[in-house]
C-alpha positions as a Markdown table, in Angstrom:
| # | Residue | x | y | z |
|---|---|---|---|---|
| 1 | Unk | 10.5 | -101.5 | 119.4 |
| 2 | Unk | 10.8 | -104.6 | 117.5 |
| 3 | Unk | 13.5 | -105.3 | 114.7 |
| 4 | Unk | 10.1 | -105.2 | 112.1 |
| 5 | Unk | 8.9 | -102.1 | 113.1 |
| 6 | Unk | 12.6 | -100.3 | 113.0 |
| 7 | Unk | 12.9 | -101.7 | 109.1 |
| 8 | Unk | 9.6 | -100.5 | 108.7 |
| 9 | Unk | 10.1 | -96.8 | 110.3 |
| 10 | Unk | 13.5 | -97.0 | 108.1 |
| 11 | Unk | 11.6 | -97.3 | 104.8 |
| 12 | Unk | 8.7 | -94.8 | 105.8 |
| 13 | Unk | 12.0 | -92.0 | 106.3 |
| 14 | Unk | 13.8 | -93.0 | 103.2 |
| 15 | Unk | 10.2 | -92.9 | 101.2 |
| 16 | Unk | 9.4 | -89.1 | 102.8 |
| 17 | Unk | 13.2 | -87.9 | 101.8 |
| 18 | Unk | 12.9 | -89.3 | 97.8 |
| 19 | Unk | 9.4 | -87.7 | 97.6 |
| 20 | Unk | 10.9 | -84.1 | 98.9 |
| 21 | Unk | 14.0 | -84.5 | 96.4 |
| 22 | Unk | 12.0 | -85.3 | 93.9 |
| 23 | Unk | 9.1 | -82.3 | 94.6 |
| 24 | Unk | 12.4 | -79.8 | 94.8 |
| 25 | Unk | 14.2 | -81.3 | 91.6 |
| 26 | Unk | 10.6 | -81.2 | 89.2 |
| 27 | Unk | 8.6 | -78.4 | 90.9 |
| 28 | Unk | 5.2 | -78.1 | 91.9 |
| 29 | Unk | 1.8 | -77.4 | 89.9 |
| 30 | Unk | 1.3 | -74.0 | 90.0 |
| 31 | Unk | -2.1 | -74.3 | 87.3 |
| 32 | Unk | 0.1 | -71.7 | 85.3 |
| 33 | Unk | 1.4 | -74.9 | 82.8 |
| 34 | Unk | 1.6 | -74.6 | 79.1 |
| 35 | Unk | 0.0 | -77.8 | 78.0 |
| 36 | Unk | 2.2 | -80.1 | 76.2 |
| 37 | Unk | 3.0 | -79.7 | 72.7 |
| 38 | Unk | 0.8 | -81.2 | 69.7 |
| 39 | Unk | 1.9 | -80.5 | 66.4 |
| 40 | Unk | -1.4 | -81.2 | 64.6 |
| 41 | Unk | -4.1 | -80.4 | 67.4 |
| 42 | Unk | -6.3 | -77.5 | 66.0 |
| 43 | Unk | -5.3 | -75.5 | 67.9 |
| 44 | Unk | -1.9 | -75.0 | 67.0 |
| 45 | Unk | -2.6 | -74.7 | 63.2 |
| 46 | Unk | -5.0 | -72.2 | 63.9 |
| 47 | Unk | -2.2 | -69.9 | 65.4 |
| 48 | Unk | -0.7 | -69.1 | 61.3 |
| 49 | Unk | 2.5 | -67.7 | 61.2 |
| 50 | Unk | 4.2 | -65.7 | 63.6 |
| 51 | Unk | 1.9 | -66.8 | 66.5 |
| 52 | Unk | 5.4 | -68.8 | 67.9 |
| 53 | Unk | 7.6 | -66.4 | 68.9 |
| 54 | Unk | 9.0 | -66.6 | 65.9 |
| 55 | Unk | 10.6 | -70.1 | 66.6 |
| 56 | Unk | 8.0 | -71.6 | 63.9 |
| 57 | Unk | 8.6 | -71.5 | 60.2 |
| 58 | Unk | 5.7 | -71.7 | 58.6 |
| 59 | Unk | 6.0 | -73.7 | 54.5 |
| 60 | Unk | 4.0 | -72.2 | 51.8 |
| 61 | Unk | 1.1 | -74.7 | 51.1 |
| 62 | Unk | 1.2 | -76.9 | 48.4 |
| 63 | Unk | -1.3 | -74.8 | 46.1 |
| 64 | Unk | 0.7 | -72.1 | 46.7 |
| 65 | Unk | 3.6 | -73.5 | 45.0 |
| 66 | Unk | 1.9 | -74.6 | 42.4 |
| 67 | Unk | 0.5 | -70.9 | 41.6 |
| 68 | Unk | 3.7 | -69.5 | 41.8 |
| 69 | Unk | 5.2 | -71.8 | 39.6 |
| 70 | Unk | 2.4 | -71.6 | 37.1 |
| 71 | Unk | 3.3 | -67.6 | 37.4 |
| 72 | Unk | 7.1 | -68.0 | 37.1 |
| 73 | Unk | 6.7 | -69.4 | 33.6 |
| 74 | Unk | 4.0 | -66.2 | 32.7 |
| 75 | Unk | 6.9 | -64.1 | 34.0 |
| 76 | Unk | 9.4 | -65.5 | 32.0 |
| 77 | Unk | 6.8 | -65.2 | 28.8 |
| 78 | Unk | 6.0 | -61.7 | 30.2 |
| 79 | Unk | 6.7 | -58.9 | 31.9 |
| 80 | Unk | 5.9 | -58.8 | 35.4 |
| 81 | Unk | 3.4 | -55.8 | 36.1 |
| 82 | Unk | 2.4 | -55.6 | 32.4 |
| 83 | Unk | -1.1 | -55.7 | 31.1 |
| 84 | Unk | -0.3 | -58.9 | 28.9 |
| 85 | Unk | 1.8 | -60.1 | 32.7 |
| 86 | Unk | -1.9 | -59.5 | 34.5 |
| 87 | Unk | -4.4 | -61.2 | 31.9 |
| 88 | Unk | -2.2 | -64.3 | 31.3 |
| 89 | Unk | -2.4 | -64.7 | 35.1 |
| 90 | Unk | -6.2 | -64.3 | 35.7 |
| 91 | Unk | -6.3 | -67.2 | 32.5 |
| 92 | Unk | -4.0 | -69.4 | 34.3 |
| 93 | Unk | -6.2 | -68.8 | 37.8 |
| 94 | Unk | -9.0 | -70.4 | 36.4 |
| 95 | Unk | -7.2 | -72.6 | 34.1 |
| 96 | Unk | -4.0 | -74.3 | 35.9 |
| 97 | Unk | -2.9 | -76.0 | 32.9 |
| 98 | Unk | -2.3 | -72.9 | 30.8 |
| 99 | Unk | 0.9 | -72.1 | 29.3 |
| 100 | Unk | 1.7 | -69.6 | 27.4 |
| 101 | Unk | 4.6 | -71.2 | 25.2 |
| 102 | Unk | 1.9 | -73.6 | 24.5 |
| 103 | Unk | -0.5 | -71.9 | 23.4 |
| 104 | Unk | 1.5 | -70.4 | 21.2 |
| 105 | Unk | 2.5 | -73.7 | 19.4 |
| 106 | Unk | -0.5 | -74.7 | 19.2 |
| 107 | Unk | -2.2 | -72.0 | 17.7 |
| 108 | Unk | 0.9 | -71.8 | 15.5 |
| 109 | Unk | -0.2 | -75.5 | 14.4 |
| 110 | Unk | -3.9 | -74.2 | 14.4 |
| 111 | Unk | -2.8 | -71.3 | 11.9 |
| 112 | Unk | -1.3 | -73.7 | 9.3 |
| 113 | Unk | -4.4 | -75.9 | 9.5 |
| 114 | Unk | -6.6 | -73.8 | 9.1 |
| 115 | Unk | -5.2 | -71.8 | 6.3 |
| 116 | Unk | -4.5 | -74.9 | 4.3 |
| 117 | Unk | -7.8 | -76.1 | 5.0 |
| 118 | Unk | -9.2 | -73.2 | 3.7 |
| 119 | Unk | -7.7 | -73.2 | 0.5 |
| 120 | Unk | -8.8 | -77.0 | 0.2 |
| 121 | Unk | -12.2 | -75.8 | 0.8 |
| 122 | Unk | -12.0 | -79.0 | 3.8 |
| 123 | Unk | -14.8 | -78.0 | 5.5 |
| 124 | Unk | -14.7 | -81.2 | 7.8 |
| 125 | Unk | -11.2 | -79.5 | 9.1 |
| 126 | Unk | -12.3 | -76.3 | 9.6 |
| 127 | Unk | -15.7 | -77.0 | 11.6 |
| 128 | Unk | -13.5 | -78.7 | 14.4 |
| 129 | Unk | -11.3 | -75.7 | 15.0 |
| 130 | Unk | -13.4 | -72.3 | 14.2 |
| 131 | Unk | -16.4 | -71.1 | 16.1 |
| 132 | Unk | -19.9 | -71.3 | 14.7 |
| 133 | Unk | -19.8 | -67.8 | 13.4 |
| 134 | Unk | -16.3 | -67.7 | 11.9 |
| 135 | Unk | -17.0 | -71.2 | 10.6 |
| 136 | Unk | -19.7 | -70.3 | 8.4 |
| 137 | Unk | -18.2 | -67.0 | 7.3 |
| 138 | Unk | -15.5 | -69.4 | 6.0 |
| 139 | Unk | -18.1 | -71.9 | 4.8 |
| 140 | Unk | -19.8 | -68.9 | 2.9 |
| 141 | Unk | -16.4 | -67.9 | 0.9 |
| 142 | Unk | -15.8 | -71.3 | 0.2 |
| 143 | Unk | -19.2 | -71.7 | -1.4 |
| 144 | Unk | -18.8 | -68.4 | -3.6 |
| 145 | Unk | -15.1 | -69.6 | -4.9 |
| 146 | Unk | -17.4 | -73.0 | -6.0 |
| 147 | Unk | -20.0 | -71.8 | -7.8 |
| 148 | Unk | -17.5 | -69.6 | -9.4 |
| 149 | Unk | -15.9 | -72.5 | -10.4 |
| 150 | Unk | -12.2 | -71.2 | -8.7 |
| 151 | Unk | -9.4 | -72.7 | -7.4 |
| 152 | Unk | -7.1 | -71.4 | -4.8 |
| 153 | Unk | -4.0 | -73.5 | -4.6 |
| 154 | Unk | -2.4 | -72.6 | -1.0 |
| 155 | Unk | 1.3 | -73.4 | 0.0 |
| 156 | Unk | 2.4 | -72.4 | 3.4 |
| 157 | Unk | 6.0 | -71.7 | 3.7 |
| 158 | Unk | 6.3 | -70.9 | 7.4 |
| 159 | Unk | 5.2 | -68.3 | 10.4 |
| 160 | Unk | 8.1 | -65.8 | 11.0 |
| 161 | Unk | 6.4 | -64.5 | 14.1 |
| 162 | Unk | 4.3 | -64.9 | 16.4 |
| 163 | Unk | 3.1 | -63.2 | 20.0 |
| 164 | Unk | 0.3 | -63.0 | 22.0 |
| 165 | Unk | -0.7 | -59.5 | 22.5 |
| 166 | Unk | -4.0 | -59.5 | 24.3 |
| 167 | Unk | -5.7 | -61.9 | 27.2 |
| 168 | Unk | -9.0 | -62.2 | 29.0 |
| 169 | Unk | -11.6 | -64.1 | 30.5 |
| 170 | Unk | -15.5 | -63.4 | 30.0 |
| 171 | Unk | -18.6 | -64.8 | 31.1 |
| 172 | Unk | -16.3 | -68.4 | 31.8 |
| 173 | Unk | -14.5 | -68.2 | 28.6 |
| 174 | Unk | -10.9 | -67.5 | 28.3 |
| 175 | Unk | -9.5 | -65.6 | 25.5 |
| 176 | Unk | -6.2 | -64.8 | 23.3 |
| 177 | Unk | -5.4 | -63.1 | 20.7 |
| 178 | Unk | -2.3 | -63.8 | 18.9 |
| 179 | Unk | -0.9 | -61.8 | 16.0 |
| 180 | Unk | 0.7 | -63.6 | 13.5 |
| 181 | Unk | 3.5 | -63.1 | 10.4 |
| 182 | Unk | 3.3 | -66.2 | 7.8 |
| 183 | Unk | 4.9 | -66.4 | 4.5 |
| 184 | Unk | 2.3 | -68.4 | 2.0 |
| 185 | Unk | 2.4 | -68.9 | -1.8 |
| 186 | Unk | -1.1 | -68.8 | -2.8 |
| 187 | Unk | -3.4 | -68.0 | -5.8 |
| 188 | Unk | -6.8 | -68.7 | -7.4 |
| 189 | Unk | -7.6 | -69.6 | -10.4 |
| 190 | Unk | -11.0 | -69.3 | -12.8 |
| 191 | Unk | -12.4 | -72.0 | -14.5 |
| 192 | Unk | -10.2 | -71.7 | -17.5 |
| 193 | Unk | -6.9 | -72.3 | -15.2 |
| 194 | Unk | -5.9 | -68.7 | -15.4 |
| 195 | Unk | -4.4 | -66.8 | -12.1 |
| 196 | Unk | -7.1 | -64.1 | -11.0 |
| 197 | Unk | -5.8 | -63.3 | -7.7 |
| 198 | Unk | -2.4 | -63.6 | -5.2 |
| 199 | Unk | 0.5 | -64.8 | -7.2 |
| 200 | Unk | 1.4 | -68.6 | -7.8 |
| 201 | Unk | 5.2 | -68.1 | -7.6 |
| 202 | Unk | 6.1 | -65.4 | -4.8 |
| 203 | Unk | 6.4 | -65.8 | -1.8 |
| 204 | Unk | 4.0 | -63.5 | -0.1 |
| 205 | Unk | 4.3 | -62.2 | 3.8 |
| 206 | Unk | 0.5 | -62.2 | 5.7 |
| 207 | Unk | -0.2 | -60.5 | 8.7 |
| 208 | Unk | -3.3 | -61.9 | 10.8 |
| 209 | Unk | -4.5 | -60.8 | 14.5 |
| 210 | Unk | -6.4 | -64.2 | 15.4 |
| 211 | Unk | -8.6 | -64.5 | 18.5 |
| 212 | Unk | -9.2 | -68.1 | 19.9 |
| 213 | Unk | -11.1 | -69.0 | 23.1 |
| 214 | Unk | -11.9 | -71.9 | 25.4 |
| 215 | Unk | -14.8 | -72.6 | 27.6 |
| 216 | Unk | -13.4 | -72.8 | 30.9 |
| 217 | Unk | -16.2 | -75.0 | 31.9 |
| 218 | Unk | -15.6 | -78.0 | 29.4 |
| 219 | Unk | -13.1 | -80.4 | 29.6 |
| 220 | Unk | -12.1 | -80.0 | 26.1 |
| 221 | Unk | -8.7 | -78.9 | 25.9 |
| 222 | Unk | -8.8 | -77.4 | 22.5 |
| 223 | Unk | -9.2 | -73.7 | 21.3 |
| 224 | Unk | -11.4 | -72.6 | 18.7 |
| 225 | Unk | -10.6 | -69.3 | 16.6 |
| 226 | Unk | -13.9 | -66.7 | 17.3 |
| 227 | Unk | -12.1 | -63.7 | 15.1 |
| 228 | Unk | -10.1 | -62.8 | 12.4 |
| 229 | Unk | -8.8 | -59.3 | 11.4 |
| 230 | Unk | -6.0 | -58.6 | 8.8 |
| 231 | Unk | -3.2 | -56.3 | 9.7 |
| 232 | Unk | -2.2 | -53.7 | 6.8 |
C-alpha cells in the first residue's frame, strides 16, 4: 500500500469516527420533532391562552385596554353594578369618546345657554341646541310673551347641582338625562314695565330633569335637549 492510499484510508477513519460522535452528541430523527418555533406563524396565535403549558403570557389586546379604561372612568363616575354603572357603559360601547364628567360640563354650559337664551327670546341660539319638537314648544312661548308685549329679564346666578340619573341607547341614539338645581333671578314684565310673574330681586332655586340625545350615527359631537320636565 502506497504512502497516498494510507493518508487516504487515514482520513476515510477519522471522517467515519466525527460522523458517529456527532450522530451520538445530536441524536437521530425519530419524525416525532416539534417543529421549530415561530412567534407569528398562524398557527401559534391561533393556540389563545393557555394552549403553552402555561409558559406563554398572553397581553390583553389593545382594544381591550382601551374599553377598560373608558370603563374605569364610568366606575369612578358610578357605581360598579348599578343601573346608572350599566347604561353609561352600553353609551360608551357605541360611543368611545363618551365621558361622563364631560357630559356633565357640557350640558351644564348647555343649561345656562339655553335658559338665557330663552329669556332673550334668541331664537337663532336655541334652534342649534334643542330638538325640533322642544324647539318649537320654546319658539311657541316665546311668540305668546311677544304678542303680549312681555319682557322676561333672566339672570343666572349658578347651578348648585347636577347628576346624571338615567342613560340609554335607542334605535342608534344615545340618551341622558340629567337633573339639575340652578339658582336664577328672573321675572317678566307687561307692557307697562310692571313685574307679572317670578320676582326681579330674589334669588330663586329651579329644579329641571333635562333629557339630551345624540345620534350615534353622525359625526356631530354635540347634544341636543329632546325633554324638559320640572321637578316640584
Amino acid at each position: 500500500m502506497g504512502s497516498n492510499d494510507f493518508v487516504t484510508l487515514f482520513f476515510l477513519v477519522a471522517a467515519v469516527l466525527i460522523f458517529l460522535q456527532l450522530r451520538s452528541v445530536l441524536g437521530r430523527r425519530t419524525g416525532n420533532e416539534k417543529p421549530p418555533f415561530e412567534p407569528y406563524s398562524p398557527r401559534d396565535l391561533a393556540k389563545g391562552p393557555g394552549s403553552d403549558d402555561g409558559k406563554v403570557v398572553t397581553l390583553p389586546r389593545r382594544d381591550e385596554v382601551e374599553s377598560e379604561e373608558r370603563f374605569a372612568s364610568i366606575d369612578a363616575f358610578a357605581k360598579p353594578g348599578s343601573d346608572l354603572n350599566t347604561a353609561l357603559r352600553d353609551i360608551s360601547k357605541v360611543d368611545p369618546s363618551f365621558s361622563p364628567k364631560e357630559f356633565l360640563n357640557g350640558a351644564r354650559m348647555a343649561y345656562e345657554m339655553i335658559v338665557t337664551a330663552f329669556a332673550d327670546g334668541d331664537r337663532k341660539t336655541l334652534k342649534g341646541l334643542l330638538s325640533r319638537e322642544v324647539y318649537e314648544g320654546f319658539d311657541a312661548a316665546i311668540t305668546e310673551r311677544e304678542k303680549r308685549g312681555e319682557v322676561m329679564k333672566s339672570t343666572f346666578v349658578g347651578i348648585e347641582k347636577a347628576d346624571i340619573t338615567h342613560g340609554d341607547v335607542k334605535d342608534n341614539e344615545e340618551q341622558i338625562t340629567v337633573r339639575i338645581i340652578s339658582q336664577l333671578i328672573s321675572a317678566t314684565y307687561d307692557r307697562d314695565g310692571k313685574v307679572i310673574d317670578g320676582d326681579a330681586e330674589g334669588v330663586t332655586e329651579v329644579n329641571d330633569i333635562w333629557t339630551f340625545a345624540r345620534d350615534t350615527r353622525s359625526r356631530d359631537p354635540n347634544w341636543k335637549l329632546i325633554a324638559t320636565e320640572s321637578e316640584q
